[in-house]
N, C-alpha and C positions, 0 to 999 in steps of 0.2 A: 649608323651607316657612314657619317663624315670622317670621321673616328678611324675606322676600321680603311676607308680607302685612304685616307693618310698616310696611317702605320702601313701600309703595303707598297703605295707609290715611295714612301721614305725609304722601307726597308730594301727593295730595287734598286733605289739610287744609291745606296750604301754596299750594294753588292757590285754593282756595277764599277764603284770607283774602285773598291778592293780588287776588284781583278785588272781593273786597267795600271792599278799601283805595282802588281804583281809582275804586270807583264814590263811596265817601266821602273821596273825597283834598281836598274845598276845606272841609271840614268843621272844621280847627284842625290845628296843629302837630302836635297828639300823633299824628295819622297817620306823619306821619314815622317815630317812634319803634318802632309796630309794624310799616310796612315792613321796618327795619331788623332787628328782632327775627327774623321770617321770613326774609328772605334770611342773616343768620346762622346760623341753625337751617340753612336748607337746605344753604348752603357745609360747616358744621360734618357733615352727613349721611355727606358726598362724605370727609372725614376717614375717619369709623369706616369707612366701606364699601373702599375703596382704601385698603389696609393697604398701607407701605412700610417698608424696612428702617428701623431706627433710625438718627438723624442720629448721628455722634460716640458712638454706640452708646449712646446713652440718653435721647434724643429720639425717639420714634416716634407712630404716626398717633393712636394713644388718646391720648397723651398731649398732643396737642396739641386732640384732642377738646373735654379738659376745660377747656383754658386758654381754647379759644372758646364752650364754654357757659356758662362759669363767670358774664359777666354778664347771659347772656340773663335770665334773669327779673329783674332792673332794670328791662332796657328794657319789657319786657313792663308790669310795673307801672306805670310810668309812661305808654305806651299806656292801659293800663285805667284806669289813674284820671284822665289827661286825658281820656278818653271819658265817665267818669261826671260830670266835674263839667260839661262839654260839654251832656250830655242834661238834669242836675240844673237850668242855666241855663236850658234850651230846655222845660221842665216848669213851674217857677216862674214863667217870663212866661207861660206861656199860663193857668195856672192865675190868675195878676193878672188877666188879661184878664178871665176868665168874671165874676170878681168885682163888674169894672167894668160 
C-alpha cells in the first residue's frame, strides 16, 4: 500500500512540473536542466520498481538506482537557482521602473 501511494504521489509530482516546464520552457536555459532532472527521477523510478537479477552478480536495479540519483540534486540546483536569478532579474527591473 506505501509503495503504491508513493509511486502515484511521485508520479503527479513529476507530471505536474512537466507541464509547468512546458508552459515556462522559453523562460531561460535552466529549464532544460529541471526537465532533465524529472525525466531522470522518473527513468531512475522504473529502476527500483522493476527489480532484475543482478548483472555479473553484483550489479542490480538498486544499485544502479543510486548511480542515477546520485546527480539528481545538481541538476536540480542549478534549475532552482537559474529560476531564482531569472525572477531576481525580472523583480529588479520592474522594481527600477516604479522608481522611474
Amino acid at each position: 500500500y506505501n509503495m503504491k501511494v508513493n509511486v502515484v504521489v511521485g508520479g503527479l509530482n513529476c507530471i505536474f512540473w512537466l507541464v509547468w516546464f512546458i508552459f515556462n520552457w522559453k523562460q531561460g536555459n535552466h529549464i532544460r536542466q529541471g526537465v532533465t532532472a524529472v525525466l531522470a527521477l522518473t527513468f531512475s523510478v522504473t529502476l527500483e520498481l522493476l527489480e532484475f537479477t543482478p548483472i555479473l552478480w553484483s550489479i542490480d536495479s538498486h544499485a544502479l538506482w543510486h548511480l542515477v540519483t546520485a546527480p539528481l540534486p545538481l541538476l536540480w540546483y542549478k534549475f532552482a537557482a537559474g529560476d531564482c536569478l531569472m525572477l531576481l532579474n525580472q523583480s529588479s527591473t520592474k522594481s527600477y521602473r516604479k522608481e522611474i
